[in-house]
SENUVO-488317 format. One line per 2 residues: for each residue x, y, z of N, C-alpha, C. Coordinates in Angstrom, 1 decimal, padded with zeros to 4 digits. Example, Ala and Ser with C-alpha at 12.3 -4.5 7.8 and 13.67 -1.06 7.14 Angstrom:
SENUVO-488317
013.2/-005.7/007.8/012.3/-004.5/007.8/013.2/-003.3/007.8 ~ 012.8/-002.2/007.1/013.7/-001.1/007.1/012.9/000.0/007.9
END
This chain:
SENUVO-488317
-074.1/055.5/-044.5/-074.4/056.7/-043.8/-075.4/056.3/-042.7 ~ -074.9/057.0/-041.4/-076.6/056.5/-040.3/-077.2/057.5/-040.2
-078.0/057.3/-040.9/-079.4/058.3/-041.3/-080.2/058.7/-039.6 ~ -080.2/057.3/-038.6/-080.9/057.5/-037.4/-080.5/058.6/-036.7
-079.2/059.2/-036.9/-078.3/060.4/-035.8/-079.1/061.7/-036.6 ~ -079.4/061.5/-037.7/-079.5/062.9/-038.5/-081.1/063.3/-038.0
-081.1/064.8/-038.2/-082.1/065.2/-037.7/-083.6/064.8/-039.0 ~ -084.9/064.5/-038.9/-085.5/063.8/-039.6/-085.7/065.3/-040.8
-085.6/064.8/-042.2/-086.0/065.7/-043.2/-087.2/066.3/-043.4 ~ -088.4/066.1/-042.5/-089.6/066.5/-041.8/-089.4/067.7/-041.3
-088.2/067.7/-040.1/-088.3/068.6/-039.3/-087.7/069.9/-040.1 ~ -086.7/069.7/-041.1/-086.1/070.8/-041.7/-087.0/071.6/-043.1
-087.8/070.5/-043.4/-088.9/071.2/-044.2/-090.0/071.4/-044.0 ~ -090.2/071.4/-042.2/-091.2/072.4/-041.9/-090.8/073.5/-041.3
-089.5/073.7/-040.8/-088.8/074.9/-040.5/-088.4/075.8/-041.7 ~ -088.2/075.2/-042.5/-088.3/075.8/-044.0/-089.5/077.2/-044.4
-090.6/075.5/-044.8/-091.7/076.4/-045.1/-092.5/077.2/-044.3 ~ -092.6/076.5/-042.9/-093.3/077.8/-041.7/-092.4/079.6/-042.0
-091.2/079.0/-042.0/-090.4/080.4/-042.2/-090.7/081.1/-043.5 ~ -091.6/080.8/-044.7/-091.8/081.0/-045.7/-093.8/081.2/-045.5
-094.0/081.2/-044.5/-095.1/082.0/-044.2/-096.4/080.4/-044.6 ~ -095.7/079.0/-044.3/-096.6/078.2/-045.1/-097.3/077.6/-043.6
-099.0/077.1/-043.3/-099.3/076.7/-042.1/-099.1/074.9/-042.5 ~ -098.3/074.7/-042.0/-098.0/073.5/-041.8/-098.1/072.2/-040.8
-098.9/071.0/-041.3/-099.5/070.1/-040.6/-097.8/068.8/-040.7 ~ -097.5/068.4/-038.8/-096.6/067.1/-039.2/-097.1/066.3/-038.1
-096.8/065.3/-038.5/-096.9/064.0/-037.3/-096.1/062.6/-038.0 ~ -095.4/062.2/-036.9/-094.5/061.2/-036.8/-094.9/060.3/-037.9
-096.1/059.5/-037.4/-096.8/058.7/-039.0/-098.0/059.1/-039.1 ~ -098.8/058.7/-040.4/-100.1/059.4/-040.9/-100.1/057.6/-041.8
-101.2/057.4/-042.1/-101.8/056.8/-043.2/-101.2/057.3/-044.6 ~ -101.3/058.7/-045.0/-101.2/058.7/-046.5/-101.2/060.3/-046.0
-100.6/061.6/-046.5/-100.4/062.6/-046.3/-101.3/063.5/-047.2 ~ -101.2/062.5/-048.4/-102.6/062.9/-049.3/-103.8/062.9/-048.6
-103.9/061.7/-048.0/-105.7/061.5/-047.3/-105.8/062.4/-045.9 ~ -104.8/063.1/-045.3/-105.1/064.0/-044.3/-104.8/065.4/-045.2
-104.4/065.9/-046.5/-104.7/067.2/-046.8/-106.2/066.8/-047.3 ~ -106.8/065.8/-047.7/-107.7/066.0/-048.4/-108.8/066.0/-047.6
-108.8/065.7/-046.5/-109.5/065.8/-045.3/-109.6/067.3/-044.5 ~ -108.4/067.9/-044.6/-108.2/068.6/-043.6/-107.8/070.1/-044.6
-108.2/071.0/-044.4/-108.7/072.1/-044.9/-107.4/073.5/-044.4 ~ -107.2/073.5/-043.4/-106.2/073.8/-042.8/-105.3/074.5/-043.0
-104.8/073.6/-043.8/-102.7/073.7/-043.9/-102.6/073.7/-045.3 ~ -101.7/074.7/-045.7/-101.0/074.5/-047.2/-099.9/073.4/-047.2
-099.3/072.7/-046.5/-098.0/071.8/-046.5/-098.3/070.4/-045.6 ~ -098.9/069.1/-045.8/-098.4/067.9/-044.7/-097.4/067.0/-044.5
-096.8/067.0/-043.9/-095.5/065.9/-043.8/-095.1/064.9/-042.8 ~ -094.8/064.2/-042.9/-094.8/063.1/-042.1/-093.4/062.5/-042.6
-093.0/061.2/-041.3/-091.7/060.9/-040.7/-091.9/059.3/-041.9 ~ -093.0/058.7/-041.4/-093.7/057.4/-042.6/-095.0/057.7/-042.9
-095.1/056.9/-043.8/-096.8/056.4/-044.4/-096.9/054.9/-044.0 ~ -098.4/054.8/-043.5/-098.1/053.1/-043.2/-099.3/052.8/-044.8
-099.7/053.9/-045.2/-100.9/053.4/-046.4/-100.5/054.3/-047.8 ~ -099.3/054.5/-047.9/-098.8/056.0/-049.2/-099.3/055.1/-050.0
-099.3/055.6/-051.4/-100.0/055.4/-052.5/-099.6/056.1/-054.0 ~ -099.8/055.5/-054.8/-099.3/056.2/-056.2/-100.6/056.4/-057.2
-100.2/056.3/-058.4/-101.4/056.4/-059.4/-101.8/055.3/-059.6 ~ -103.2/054.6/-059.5/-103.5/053.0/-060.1/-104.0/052.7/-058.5
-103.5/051.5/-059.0/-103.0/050.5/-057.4/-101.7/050.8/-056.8 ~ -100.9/051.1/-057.3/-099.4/051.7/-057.3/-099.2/052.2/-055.8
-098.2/051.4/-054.9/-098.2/051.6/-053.3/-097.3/052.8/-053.2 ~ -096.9/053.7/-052.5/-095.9/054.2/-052.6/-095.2/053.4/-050.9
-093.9/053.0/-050.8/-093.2/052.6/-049.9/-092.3/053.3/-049.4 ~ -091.7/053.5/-048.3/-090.9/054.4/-047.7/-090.6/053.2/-046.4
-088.8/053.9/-045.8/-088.4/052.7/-044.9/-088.4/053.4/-043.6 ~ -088.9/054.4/-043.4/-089.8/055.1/-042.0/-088.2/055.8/-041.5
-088.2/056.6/-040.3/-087.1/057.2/-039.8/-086.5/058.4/-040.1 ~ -087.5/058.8/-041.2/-087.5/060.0/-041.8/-086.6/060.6/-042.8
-086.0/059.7/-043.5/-085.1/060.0/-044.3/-085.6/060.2/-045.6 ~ -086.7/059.8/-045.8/-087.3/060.4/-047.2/-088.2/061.3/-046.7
-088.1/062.4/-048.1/-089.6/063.5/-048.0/-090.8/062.8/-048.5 ~ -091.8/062.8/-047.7/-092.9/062.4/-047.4/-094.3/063.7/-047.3
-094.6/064.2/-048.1/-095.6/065.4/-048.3/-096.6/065.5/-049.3 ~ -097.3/066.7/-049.2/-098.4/067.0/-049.7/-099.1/068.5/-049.7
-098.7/068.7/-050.7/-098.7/070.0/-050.2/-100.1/070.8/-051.4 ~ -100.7/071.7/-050.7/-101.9/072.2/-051.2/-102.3/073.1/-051.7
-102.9/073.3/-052.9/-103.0/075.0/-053.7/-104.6/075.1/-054.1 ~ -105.3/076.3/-053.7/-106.2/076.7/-053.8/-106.3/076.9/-055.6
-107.2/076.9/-055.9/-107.7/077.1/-057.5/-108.7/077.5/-057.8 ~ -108.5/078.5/-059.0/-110.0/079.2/-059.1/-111.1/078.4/-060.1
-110.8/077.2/-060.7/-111.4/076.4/-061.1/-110.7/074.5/-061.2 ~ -111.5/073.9/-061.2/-110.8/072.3/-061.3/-109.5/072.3/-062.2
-108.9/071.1/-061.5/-107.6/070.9/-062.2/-107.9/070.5/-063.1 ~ -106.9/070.7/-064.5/-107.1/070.3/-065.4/-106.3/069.1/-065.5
-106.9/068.2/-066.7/-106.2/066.8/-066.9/-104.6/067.0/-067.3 ~ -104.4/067.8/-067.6/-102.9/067.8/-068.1/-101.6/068.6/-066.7
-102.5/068.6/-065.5/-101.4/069.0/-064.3/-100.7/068.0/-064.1 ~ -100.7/066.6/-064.0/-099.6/065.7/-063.9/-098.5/065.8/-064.6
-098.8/065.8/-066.0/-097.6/066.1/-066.5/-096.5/067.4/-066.6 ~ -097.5/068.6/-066.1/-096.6/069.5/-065.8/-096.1/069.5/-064.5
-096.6/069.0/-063.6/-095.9/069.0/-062.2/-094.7/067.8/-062.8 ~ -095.1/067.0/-063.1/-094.0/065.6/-062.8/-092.6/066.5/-063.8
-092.8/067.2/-065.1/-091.7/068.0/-065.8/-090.9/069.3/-064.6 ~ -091.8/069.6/-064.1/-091.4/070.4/-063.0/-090.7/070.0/-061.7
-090.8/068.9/-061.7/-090.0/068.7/-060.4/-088.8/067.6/-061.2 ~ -088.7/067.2/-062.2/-087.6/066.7/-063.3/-087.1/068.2/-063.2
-087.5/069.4/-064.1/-086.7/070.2/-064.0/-085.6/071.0/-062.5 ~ -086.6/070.6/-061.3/-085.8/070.9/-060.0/-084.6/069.8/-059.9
-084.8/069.3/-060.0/-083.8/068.2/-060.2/-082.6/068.2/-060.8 ~ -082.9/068.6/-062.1/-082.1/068.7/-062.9/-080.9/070.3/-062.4
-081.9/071.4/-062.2/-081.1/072.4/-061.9/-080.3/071.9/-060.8 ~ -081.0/071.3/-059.1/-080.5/071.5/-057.7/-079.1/070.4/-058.1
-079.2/069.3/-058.8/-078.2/068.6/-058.8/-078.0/068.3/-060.6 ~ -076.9/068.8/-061.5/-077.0/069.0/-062.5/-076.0/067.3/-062.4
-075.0/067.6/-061.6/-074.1/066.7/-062.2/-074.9/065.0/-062.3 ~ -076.2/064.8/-061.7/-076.9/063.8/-062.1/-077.1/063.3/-063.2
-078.0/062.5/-063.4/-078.3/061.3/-065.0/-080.1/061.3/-064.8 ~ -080.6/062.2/-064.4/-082.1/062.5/-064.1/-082.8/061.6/-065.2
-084.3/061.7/-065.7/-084.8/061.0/-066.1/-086.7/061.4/-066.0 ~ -087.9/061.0/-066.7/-088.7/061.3/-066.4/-089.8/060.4/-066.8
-090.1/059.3/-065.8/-091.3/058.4/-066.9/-092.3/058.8/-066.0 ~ -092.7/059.6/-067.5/-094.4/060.1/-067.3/-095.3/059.6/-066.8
-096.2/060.2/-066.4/-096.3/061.2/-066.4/-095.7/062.0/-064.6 ~ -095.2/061.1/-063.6/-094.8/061.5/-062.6/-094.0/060.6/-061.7
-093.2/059.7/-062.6/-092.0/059.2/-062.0/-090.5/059.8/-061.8 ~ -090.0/060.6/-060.9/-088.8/060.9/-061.4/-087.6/059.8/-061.4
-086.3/059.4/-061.9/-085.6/058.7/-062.1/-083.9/059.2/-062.2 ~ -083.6/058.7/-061.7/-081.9/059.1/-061.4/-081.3/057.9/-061.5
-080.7/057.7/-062.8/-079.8/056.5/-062.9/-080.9/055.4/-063.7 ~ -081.6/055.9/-063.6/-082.8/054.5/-064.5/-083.3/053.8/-063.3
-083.6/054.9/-062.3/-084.3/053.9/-060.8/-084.9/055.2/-060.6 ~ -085.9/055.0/-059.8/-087.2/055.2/-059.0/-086.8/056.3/-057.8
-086.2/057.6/-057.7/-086.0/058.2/-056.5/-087.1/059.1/-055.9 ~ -088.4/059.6/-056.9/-089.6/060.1/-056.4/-090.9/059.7/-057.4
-091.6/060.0/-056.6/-093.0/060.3/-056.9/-094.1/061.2/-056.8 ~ -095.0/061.5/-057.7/-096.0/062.5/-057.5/-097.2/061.9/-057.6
-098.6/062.1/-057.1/-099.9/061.7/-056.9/-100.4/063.2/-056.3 ~ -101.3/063.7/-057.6/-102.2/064.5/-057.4/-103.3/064.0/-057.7
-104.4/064.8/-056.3/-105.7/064.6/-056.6/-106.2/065.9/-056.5 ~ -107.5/066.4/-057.0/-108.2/067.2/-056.8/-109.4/067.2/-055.9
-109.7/068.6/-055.0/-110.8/068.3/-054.2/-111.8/069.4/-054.7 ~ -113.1/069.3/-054.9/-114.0/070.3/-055.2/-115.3/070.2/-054.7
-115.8/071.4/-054.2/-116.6/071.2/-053.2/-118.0/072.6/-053.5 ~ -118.4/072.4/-054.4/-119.3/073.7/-054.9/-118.3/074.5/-055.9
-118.0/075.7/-055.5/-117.4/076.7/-056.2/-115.8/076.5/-055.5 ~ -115.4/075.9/-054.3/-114.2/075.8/-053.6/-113.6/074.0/-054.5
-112.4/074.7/-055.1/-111.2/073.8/-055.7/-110.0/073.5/-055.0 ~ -109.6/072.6/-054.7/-107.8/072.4/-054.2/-107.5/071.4/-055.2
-105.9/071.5/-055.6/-105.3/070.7/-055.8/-104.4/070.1/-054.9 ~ -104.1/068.7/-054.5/-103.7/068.2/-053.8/-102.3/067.5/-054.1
-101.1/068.1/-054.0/-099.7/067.3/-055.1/-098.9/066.8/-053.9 ~ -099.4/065.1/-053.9/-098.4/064.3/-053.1/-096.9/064.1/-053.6
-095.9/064.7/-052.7/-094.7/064.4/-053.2/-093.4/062.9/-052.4 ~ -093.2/061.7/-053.0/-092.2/060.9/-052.2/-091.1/061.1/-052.9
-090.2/061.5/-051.9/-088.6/061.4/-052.6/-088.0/061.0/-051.4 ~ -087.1/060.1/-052.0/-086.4/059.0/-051.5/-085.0/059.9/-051.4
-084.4/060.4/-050.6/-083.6/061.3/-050.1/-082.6/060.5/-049.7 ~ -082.3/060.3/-048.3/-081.5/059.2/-047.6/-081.4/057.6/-047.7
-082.7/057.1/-047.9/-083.3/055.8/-048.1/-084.0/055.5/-049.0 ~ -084.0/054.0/-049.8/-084.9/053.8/-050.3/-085.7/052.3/-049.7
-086.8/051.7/-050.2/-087.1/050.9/-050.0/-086.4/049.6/-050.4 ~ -086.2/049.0/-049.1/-085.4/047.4/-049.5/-086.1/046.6/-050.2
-087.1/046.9/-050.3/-087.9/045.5/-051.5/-088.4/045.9/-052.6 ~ -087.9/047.4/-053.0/-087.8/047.5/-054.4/-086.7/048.2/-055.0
-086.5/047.1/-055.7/-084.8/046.9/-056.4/-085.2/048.1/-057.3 ~ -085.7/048.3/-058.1/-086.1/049.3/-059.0/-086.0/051.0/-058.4
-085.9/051.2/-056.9/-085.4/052.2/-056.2/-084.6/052.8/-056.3 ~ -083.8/054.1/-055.4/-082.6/054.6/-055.2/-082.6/055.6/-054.7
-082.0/056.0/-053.6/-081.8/057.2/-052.6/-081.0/058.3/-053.8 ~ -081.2/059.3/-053.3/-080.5/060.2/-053.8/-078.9/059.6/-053.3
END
């Protein structure tokens, strides 16, 4: 499939969520989409086309093959107190269960606490951080999913 003719999955999930009343930050490339919501106060939603610095949990890189065929975001929720230690695992079961519902006829999968897996390969990722600043809380839930493309130098990958 030539992914370069299609319109970038950026542009249709910010016409999405703007239409859903969300203020939304995009630019072509960014560093890490985490490190501009956690910066920037702003916007409930960031997205971007690549990451030239994405990132996982650990040391853990996140990779993407740029041109916009993977979702690349970060999207932001106000909270009335710090996140608690146990949101990874409910986000990462939560977007396993989107998964599972939007495409049932799949072979989904879930290594915890925020790997999702299709086929026994790597098609997303989650990295949440929290930001707190006095009495003011965000949670910050990086989302990569590998949509159109995955990365050529990890075999362990797989596009939807």
């Amino acid at each position: 499939m030539n992914t370069e003719a299609l319109p970038k999955l950026s542009h249709w999930t910010k016409i999405y969520a703007e239409s859903r009343g969300l203020k939304v930050w995009h630019q072509p490339a960014t560093t890490s989409t985490n490190d501009e919501a956690k910066a920037n106060h702003k916007f409930d939603l960031f997205l971007t086309d690549h990451q030239t610095s994405g990132r996982g949990r650990s040391t853990n890189l996140w990779q993407d093959r740029s041109g916009g065929a993977n979702l690349l975001s970060s999207w932001c929720f106000q909270l009335a107190s710090p996140a608690q230690h146990i949101s990874g695992a409910v986000w990462g079961l939560a977007i396993y269960r989107a998964a599972k519902k939007t495409w049932p006829e799949n072979k989904w999968s879930l290594k915890a606490p925020n790997d999702l897996l299709l086929n026994g390969k790597k098609i997303a990722g989650l990295l949440l951080e929290s930001v707190s600043q006095g009495t003011s809380h965000r949670l910050v839930v990086g989302l990569g999913f590998n949509a159109a493309r995955a990365p050529e130098s990890m075999a362990q990958a797989t596009p939807l």
